[in-house]
VOBA-1610 file (N, C-alpha, C; in pm, whole numbers, padded with zeros to 5 digits, always signed):
BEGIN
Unk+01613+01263+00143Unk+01486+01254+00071Unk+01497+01317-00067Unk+01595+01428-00084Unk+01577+01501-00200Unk+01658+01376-00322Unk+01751+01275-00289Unk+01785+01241-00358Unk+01688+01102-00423Unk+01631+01054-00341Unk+01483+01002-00391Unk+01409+01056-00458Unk+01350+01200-00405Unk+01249+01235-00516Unk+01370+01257-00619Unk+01428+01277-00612Unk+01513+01293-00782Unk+01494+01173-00887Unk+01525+01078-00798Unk+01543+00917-00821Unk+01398+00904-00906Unk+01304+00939-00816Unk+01180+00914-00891Unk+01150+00956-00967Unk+01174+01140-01015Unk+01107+01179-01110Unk+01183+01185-01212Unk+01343+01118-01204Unk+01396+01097-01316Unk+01321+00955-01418Unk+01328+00847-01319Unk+01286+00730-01324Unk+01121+00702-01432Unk+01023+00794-01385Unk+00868+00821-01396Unk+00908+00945-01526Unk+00990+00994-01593Unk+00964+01062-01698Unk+01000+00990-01804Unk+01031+00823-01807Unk+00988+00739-01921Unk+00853+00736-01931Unk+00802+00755-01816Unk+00663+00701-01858Unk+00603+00752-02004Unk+00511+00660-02085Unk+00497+00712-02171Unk+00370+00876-02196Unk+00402+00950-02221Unk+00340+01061-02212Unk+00234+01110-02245Unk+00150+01004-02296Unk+00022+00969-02369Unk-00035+00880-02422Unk-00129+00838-02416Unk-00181+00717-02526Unk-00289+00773-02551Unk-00390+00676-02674Unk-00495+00715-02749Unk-00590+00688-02666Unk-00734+00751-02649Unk-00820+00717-02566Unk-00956+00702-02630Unk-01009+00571-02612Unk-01099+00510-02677Unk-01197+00607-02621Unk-01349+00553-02763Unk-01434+00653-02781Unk-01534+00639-02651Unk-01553+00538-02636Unk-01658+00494-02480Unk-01517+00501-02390Unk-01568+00540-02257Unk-01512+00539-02152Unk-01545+00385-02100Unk-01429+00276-02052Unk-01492+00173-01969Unk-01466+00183-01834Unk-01566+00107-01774Unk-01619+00114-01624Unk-01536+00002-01576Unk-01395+00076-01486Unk-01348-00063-01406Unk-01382-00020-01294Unk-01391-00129-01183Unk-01400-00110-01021Unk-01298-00161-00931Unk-01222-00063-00917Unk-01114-00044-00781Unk-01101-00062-00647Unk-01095-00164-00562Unk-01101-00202-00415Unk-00960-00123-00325Unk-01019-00028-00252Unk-00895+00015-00202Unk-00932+00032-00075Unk-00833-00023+00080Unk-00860-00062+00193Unk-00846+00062+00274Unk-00827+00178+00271Unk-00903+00267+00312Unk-00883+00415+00238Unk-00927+00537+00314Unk-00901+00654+00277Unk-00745+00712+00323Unk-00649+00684+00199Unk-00499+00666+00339Unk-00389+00758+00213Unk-00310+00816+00225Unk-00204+00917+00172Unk-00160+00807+00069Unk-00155+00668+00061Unk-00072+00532+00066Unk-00145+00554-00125Unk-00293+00552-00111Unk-00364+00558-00240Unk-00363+00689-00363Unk-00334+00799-00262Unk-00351+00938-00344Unk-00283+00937-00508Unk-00209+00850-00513Unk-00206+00876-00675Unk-00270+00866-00750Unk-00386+00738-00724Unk-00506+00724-00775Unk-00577+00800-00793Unk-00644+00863-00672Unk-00711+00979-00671Unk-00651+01127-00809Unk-00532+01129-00728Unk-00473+01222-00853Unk-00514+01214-00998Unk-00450+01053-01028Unk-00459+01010-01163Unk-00632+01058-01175Unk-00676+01035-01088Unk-00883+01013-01164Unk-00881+01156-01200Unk-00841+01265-01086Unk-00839+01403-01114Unk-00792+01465-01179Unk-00706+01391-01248Unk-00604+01494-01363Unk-00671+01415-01514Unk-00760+01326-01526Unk-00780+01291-01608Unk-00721+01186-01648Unk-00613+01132-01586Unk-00528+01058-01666Unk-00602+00894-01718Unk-00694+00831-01603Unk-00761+00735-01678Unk-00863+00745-01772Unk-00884+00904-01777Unk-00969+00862-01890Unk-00909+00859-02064Unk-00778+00919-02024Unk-00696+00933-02134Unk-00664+00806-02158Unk-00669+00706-02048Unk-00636+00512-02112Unk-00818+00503-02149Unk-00935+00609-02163Unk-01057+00506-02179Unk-01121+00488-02126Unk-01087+00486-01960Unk-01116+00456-01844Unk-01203+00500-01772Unk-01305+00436-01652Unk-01360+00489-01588Unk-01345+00469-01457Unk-01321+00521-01372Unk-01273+00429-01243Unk-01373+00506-01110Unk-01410+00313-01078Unk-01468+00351-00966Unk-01392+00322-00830Unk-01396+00341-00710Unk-01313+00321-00656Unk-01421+00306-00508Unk-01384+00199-00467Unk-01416+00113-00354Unk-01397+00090-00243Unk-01422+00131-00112Unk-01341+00104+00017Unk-01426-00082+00077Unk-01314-00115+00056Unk-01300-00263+00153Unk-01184-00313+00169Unk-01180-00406+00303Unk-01094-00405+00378Unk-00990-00585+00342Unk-00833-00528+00346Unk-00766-00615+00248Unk-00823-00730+00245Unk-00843-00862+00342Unk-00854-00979+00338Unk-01011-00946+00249Unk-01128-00927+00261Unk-01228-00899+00192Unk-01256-00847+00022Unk-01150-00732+00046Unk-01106-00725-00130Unk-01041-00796-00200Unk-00984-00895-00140Unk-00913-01024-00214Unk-00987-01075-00237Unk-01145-01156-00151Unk-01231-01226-00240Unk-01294-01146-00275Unk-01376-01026-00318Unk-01408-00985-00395Unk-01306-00961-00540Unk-01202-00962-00532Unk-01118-01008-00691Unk-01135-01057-00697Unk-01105-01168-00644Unk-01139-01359-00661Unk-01293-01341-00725Unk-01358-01321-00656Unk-01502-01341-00722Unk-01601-01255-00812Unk-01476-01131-00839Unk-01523-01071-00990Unk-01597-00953-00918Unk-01621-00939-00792Unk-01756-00822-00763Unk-01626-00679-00821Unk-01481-00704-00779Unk-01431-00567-00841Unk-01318-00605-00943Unk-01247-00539-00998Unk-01162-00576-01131Unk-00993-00579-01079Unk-00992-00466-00965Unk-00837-00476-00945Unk-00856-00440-00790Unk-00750-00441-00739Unk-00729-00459-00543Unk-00619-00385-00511Unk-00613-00298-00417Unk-00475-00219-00383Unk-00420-00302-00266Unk-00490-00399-00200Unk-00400-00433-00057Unk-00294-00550-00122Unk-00167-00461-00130Unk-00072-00555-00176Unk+00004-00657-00103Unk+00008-00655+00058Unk+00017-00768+00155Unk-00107-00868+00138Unk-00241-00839+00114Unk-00277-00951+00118Unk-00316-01015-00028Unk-00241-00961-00088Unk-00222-01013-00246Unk-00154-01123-00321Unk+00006-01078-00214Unk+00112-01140-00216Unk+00088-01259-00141Unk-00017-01204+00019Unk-00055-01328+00052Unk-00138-01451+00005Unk-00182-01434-00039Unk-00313-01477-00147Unk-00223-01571-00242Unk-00142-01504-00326Unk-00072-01527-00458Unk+00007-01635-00354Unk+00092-01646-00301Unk+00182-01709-00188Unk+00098-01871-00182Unk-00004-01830-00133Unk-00117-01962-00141Unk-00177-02031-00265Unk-00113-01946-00355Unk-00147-01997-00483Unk-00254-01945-00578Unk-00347-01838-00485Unk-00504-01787-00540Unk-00412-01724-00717Unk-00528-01747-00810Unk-00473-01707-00932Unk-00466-01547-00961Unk-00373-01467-00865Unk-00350-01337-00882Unk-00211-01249-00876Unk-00224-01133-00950Unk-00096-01081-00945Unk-00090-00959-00882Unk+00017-00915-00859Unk+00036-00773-00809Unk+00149-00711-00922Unk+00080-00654-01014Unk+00086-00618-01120Unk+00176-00445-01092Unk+00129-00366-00986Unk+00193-00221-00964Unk+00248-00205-00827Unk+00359-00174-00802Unk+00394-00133-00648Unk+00399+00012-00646Unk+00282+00078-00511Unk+00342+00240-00531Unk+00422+00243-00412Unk+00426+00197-00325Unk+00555+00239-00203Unk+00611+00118-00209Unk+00727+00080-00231Unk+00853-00020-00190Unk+00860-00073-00059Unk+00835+00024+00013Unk+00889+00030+00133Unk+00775+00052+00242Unk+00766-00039+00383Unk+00655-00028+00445Unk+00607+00185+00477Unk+00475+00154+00522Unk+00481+00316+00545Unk+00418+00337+00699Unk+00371+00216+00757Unk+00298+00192+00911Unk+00405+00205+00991Unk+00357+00310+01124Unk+00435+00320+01243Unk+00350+00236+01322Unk+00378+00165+01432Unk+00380+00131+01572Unk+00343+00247+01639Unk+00206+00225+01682Unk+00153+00389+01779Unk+00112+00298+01893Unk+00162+00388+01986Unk+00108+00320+02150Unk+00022+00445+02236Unk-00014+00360+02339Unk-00080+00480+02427Unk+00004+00547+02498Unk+00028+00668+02534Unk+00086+00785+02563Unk+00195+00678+02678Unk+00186+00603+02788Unk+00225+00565+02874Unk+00320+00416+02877Unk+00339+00389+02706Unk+00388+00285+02659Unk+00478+00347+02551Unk+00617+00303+02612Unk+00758+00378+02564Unk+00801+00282+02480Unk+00802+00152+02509Unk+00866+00078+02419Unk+00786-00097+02413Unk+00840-00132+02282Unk+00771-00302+02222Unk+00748-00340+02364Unk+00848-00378+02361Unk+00845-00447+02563Unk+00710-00455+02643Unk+00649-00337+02681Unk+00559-00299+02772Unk+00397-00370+02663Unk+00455-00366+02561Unk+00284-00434+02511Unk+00296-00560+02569Unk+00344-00667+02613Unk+00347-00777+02678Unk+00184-00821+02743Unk+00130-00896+02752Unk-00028-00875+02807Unk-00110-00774+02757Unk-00072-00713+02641Unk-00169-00624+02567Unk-00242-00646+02464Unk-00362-00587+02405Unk-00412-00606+02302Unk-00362-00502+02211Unk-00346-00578+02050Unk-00273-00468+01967Unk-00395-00489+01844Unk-00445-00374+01798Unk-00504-00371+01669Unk-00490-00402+01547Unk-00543-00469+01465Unk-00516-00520+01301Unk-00651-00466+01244Unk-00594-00461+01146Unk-00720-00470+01023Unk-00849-00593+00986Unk-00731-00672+00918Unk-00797-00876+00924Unk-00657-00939+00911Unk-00693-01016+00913Unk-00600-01137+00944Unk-00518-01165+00809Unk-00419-01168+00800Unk-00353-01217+00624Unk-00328-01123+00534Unk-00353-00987+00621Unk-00328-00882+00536Unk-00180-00805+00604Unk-00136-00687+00541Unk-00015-00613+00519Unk-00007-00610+00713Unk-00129-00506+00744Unk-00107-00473+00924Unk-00077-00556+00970Unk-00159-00730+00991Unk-00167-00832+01063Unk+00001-00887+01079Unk+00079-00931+00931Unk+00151-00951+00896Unk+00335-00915+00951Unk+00267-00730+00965Unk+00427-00656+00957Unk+00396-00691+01144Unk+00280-00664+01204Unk+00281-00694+01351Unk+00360-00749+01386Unk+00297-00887+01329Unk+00361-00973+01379Unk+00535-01037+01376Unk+00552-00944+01274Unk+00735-01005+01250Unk+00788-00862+01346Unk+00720-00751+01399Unk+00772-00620+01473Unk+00766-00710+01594Unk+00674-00745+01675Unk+00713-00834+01821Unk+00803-00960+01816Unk+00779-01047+01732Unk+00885-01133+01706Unk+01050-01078+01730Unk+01023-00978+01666Unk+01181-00961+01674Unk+01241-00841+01800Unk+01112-00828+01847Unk+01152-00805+01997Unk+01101-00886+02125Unk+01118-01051+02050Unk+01111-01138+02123Unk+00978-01146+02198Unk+00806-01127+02140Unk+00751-01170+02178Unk+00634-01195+02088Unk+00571-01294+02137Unk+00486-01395+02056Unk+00366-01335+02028Unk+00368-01327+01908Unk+00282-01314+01877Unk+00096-01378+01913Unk+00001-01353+01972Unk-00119-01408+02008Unk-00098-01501+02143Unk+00041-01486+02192Unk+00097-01551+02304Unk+00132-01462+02419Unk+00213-01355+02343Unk+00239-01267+02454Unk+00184-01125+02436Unk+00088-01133+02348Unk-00001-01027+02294Unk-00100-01055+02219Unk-00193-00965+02233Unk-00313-01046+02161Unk-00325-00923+02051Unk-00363-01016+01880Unk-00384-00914+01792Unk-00532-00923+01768Unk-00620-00831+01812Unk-00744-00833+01751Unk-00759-00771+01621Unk-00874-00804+01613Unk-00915-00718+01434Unk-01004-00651+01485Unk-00955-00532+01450Unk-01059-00420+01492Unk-01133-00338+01357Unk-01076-00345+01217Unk-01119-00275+01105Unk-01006-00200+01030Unk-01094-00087+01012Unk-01032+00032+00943Unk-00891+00106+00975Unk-00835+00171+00922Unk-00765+00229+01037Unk-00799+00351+01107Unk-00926+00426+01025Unk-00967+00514+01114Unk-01067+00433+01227Unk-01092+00325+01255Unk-01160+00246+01390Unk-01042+00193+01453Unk-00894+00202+01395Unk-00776+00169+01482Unk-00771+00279+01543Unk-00774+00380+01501Unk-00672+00522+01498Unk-00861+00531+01623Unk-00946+00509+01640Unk-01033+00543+01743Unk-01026+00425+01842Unk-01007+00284+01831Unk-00998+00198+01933Unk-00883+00262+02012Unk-00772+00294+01914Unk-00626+00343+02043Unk-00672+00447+02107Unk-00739+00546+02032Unk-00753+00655+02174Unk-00880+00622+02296Unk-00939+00569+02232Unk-01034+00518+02343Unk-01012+00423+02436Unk-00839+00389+02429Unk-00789+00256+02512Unk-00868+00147+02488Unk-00919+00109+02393Unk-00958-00040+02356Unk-00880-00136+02359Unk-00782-00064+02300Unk-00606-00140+02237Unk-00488-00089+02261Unk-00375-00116+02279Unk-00257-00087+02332Unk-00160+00066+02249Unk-00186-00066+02121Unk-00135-00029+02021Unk-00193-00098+01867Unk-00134-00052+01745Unk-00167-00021+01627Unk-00101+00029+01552Unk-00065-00070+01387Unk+00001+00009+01312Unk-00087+00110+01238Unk-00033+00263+01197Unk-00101+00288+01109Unk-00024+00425+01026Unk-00087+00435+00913Unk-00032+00513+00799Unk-00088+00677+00804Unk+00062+00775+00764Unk-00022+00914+00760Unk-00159+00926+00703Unk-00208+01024+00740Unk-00172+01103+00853Unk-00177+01098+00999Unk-00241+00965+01022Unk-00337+00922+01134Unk-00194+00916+01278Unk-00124+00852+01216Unk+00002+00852+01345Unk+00059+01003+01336Unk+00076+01059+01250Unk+00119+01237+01279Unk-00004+01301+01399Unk-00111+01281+01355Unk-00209+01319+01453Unk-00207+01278+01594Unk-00188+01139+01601Unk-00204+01069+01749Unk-00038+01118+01842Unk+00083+01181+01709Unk+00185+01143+01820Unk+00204+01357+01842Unk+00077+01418+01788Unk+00076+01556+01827Unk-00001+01559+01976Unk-00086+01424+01963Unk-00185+01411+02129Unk-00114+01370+02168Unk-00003+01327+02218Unk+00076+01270+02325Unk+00098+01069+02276Unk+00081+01023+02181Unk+00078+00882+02189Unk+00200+00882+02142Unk+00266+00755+02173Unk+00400+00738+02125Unk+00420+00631+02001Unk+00541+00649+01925Unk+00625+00586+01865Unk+00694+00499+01886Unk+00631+00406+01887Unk+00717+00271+01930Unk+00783+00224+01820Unk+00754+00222+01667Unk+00841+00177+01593Unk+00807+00244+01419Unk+00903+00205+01357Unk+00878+00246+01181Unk+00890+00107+01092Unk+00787+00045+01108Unk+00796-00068+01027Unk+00892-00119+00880Unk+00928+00002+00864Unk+01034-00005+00742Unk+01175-00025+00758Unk+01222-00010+00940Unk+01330-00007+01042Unk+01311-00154+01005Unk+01242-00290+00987Unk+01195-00413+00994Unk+01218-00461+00887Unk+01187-00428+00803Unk+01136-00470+00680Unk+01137-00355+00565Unk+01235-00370+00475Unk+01257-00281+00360Unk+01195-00356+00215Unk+01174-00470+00222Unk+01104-00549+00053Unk+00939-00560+00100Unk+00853-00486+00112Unk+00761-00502+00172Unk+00629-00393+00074Unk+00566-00378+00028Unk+00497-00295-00049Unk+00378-00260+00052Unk+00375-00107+00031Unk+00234-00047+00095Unk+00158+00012-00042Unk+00049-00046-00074Unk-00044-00016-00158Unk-00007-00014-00312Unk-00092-00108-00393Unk-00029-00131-00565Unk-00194-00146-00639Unk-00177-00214-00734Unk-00218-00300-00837Unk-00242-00447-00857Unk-00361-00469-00763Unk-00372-00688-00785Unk-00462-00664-00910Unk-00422-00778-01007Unk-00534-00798-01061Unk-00546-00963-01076Unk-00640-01062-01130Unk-00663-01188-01171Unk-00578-01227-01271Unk-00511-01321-01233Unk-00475-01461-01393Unk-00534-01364-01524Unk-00680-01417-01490Unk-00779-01403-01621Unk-00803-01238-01666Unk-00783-01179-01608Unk-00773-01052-01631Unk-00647-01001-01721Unk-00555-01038-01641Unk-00429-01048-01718Unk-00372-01093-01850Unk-00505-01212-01871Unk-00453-01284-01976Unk-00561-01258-02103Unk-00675-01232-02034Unk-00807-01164-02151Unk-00789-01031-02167Unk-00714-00964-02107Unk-00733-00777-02124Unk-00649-00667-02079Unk-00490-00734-02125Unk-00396-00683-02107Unk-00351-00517-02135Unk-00446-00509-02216Unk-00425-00358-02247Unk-00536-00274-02161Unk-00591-00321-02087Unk-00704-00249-01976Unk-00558-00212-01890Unk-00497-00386-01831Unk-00445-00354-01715Unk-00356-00288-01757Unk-00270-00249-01876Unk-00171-00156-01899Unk-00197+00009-01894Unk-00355+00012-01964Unk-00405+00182-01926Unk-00415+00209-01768Unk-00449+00124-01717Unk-00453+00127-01584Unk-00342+00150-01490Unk-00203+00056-01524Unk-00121+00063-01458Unk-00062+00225-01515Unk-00040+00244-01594Unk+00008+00339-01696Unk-00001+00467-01651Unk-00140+00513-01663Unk-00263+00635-01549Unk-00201+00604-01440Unk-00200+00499-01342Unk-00155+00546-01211Unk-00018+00603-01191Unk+00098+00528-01280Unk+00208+00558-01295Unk+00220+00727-01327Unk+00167+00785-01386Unk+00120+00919-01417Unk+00082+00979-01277Unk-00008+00967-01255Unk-00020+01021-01063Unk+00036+01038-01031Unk+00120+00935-00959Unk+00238+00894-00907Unk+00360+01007-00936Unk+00394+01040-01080Unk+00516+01113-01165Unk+00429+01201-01078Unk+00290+01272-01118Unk+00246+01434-01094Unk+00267+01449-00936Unk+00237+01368-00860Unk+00248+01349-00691Unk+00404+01377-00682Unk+00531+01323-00695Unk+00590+01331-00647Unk+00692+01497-00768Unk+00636+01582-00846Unk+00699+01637-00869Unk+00657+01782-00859Unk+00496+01779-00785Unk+00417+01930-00780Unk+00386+01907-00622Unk+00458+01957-00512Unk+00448+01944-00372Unk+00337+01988-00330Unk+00307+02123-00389Unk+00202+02278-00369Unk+00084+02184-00349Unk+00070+02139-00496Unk-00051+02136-00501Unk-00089+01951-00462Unk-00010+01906-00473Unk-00024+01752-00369Unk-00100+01791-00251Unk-00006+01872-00183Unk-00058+01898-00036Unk-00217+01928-00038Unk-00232+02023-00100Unk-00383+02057-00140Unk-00468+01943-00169Unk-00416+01895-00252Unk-00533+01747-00260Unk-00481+01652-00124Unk-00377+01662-00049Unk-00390+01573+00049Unk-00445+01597+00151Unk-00513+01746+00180Unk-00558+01855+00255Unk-00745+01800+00195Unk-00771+01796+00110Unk-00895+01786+00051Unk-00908+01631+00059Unk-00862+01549+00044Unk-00865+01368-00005Unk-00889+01321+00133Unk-00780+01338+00303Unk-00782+01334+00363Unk-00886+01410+00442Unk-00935+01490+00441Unk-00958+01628+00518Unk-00923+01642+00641Unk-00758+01775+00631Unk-00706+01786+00653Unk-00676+01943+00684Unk-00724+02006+00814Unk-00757+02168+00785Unk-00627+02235+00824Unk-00528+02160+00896Unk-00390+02211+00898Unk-00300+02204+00803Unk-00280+02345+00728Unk-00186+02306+00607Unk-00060+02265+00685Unk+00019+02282+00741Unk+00116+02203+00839Unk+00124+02097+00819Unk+00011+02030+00895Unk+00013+01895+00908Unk+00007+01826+00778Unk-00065+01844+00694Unk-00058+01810+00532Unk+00093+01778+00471Unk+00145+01924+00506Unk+00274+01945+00470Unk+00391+01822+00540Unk+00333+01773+00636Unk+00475+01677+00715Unk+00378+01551+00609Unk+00266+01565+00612Unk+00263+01417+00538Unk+00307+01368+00458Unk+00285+01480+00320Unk+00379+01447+00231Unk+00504+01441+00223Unk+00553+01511+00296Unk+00723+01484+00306Unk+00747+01376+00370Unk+00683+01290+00457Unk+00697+01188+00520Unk+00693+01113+00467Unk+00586+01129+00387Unk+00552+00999+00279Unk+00641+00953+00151Unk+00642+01088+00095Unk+00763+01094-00020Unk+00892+01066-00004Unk+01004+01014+00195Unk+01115+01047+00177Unk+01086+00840+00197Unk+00924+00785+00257Unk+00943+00647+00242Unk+00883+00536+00103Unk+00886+00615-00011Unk+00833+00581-00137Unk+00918+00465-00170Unk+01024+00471-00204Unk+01118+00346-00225Unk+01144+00345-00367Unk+01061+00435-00423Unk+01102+00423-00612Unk+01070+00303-00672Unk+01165+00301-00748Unk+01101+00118-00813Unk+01242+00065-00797Unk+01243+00023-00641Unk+01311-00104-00622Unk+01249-00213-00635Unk+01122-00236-00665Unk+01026-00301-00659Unk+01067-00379-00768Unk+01108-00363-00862Unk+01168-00375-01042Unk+01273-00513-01001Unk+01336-00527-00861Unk+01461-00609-00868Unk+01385-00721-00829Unk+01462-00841-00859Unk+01430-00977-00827Unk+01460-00993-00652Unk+01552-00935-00643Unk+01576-00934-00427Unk+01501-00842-00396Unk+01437-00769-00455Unk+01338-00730-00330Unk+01196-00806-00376Unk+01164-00822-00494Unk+01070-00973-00496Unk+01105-01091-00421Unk+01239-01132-00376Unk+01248-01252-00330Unk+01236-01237-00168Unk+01225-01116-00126Unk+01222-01047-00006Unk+01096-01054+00054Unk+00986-00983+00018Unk+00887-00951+00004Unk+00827-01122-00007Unk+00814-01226-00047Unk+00806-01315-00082Unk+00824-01398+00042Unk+00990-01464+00083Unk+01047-01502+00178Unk+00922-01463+00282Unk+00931-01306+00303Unk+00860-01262+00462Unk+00733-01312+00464Unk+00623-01301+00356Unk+00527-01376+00345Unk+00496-01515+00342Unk+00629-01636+00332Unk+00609-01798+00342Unk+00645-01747+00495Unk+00738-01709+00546Unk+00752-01673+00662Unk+00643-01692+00829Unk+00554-01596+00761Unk+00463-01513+00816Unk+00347-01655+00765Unk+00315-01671+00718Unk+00168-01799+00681Unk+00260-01957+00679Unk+00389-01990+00713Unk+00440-02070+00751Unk+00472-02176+00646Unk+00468-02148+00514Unk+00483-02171+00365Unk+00616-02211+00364Unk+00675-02335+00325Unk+00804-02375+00319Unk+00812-02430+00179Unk+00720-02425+00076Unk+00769-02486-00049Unk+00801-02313-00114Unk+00895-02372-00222Unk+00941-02241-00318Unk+00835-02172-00416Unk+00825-02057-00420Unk+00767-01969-00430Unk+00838-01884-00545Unk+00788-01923-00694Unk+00860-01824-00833Unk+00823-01679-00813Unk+00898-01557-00829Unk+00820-01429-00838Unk+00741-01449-00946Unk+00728-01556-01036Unk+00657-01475-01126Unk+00470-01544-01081Unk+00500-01646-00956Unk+00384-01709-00903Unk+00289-01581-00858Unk+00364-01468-00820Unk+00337-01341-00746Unk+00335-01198-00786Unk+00412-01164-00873Unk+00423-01032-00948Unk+00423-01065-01095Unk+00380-00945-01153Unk+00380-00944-01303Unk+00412-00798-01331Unk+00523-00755-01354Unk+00535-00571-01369Unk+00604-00593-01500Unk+00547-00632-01581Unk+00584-00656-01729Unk+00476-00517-01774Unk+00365-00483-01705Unk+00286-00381-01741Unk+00378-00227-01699Unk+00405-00221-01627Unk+00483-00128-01531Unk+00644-00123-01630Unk+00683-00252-01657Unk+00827-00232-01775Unk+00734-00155-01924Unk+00632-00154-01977Unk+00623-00113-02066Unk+00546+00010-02024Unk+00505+00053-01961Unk+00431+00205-01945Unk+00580+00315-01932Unk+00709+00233-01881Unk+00847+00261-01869Unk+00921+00295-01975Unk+00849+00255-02049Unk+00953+00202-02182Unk+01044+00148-02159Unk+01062+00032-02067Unk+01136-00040-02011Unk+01142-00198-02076Unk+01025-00209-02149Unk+00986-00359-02197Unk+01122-00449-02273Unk+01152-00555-02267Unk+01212-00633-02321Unk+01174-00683-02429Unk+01090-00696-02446Unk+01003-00730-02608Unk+01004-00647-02722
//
């Protein structure tokens, strides 16, 4: 892990170290699919000021991925963090990008009920999702597949919501099992629930939580989405290089009264960040592939139908131009 965070905070001290910040603050609105460790840079960035140093005002939104996609689509918010159902979306052609990746790499475990050791035993079980077409629904389903069982055939995936209404259907035995993101599986596997899998063991080109924004967004107000991407990229640098006080806001963001437990999150979280592999064309073509995959899409698919981190190369000083 230590050679990752190195990776990163070598990587994140291009970022550029300031920009000018207009005299009105503007009001964007942020869709993010829940209260999850996955988002905290955001949070950071709002708290350290950093969007307002792009201008910015940020509101920030809980709805749930397949739902915050049409709300982009239909303008009620300006940008979307569920980057599975973005890619999914984009995949189908909807006119959107995923403009920021903050984890590379999946960050959902496979949690079962205390008495279920392995994939196998979910067989005739019900397993929890979010909605349908999004990141959870998605990684599910390629985790039983590849332990040979069918998906909605030899298991049933309901949609149950949130993941804190996952992280309560599993203990209430509603559901078998459920993927879900710190801290919520650190908690369930201190009660006795088990670990059935690390979705990233599956799938390494896979993004947990970014930056969607519209075509038209992109193409009318490029320098919004650059303060934007820019500020988060900033979070992100301050998150992965001040542990102390991360924990503290992940202790406060989460509420979270065990500094302990805080403490494994972030280290958990930080050793599955992935950096910006996100930057290469194979893990775009990755990420991509799994999604025609997964919605059964057999025509070719350009990254650039799907990503745009031309914002992310210049907050880098990475730009080609």
């Amino acid at each position: 892990m230590k050679k990752t965070v190195i990776g990163i905070v070598t990587l994140f001290s291009l970022i550029l170290a300031s920009s000018p910040a207009l005299a009105q603050l503007k009001k964007i609105r942020f869709s993010v699919t829940s209260v999850a460790v996955t988002d905290l840079q955001f949070r950071i960035a709002q708290l350290k000021g950093f969007y307002r140093e792009e201008g910015l005002d940020l509101e920030t939104i809980l709805i749930r991925g397949a739902v915050g996609m049409q709300a982009l689509l239909g303008g009620s918010v300006d940008y979307a963090s569920a980057a599975g159902a973005l890619i999914a979306a984009a995949a189908r052609g909807a006119p959107v990008r995923l403009v920021l990746v903050v984890n590379s790499k999946p960050q959902f475990d496979l949690v079962a009920q205390p008495e279920i050791k392995s994939i196998q035993q979910l067989k005739g079980k019900l397993i929890g999702i979010s909605s349908r077409g999004g990141a959870v629904d998605l990684l599910t389903q390629l985790i039983l597949t590849q332990n040979r069982l069918t998906p909605n055939k030899d298991a049933t995936l309901l949609v149950i919501g949130s993941p804190e209404e996952l992280a309560l259907a599993l203990k209430t035995g509603r559901i078998a099992a459920c993927l879900l993101t710190p801290p919520r599986q650190l908690i369930l596997y201190r009660e006795g629930f088990s670990k059935l899998a690390y979705s990233g063991d599956y799938l390494t080109t896979y993004p947990t939580g970014g930056i969607g924004a519209t075509e038209e967004k992109i193409r009318t107000n490029p320098s919004e989405v650059l303060g934007f991407v820019r500020a988060s990229l900033k979070g992100l640098q301050f998150y992965t290089q001040n542990r102390a006080e991360s924990i503290a806001i992940i202790s406060s963001y989460l509420g979270l009264k065990d500094p302990s437990l805080a403490g494994e999150v972030y280290d958990l979280h930080l050793s599955r960040l992935g950096g910006i592999s996100y930057l290469d064309e194979s893990w775009m073509r990755g990420a991509i592939d799994f999604t025609k995959k997964s919605l059964g899409v057999t025509k070719e698919i350009p990254a650039s139908q799907v990503f745009d981190f031309s914002f992310v190369e210049k907050a880098m000083g990475r730009s080609k131009n």
